[in-house]
N, C-alpha and C positions, 0 to 999 in steps of 0.2 A: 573448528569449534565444535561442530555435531561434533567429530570423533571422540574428544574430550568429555562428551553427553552437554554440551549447550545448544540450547535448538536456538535456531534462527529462522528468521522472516525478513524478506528483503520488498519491503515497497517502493516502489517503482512506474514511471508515467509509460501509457503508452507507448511512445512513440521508441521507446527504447525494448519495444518486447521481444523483439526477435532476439536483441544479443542477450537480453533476461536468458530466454529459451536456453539461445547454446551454451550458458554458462553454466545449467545445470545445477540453478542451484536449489537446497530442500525444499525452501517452501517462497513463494514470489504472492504479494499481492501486485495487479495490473491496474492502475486507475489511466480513465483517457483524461486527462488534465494535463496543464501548461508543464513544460519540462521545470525542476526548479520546485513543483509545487504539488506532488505525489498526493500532497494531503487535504488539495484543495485549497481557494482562496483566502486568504485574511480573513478575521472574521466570521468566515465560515464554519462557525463551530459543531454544530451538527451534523454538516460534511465529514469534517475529521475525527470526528466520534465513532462516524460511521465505518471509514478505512480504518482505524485504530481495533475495534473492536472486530470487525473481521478479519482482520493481520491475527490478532491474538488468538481469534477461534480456531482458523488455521495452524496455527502455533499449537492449539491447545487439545483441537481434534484430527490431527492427520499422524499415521504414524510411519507413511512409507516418503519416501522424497520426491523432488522433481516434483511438486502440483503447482500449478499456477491457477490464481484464482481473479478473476476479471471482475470487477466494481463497475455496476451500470451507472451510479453516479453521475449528475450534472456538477459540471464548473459554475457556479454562479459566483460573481463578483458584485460582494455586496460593501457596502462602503465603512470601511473600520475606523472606528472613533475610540481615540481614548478618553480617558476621563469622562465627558459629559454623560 
């Protein structure tokens, strides 16, 4: 897809950074969160605001490949309601 000129960003937990690493790809956010849940818990909208928008900055300001960028981010698992 880059070859084609579409950039990408691949987020991704932890615990899977090393194969992140050797697969080399352009651009990687790393968050330490539950595998399943790159973006943070349910709920947690702020959280995923927070990966979201530095996925894209990365997207938006890197022009060479290969960067991985690490989210200090907490997991907090807060309790998701709908409706009420």
């Amino acid at each position: 897809m880059e070859e084609s000129g579409i950039a990408t960003v691949v987020i991704g937990s932890g615990i899977f950074h090393d194969r992140l690493a050797a697969m080399k790809l352009p651009r990687t956010v790393i968050t330490h969160f539950p595998m399943g849940r790159p973006l943070g818990a349910p709920g947690d909208f702020e959280t995923q605001r927070e990966v979201i928008l530095s996925a894209l900055d990365l997207l938006e300001n890197t022009n060479e490949g290969g960067i991985i960028r690490k989210i200090p981010a907490r997991y907090y698992h807060r309790k998701y309601h709908r409706g009420n």
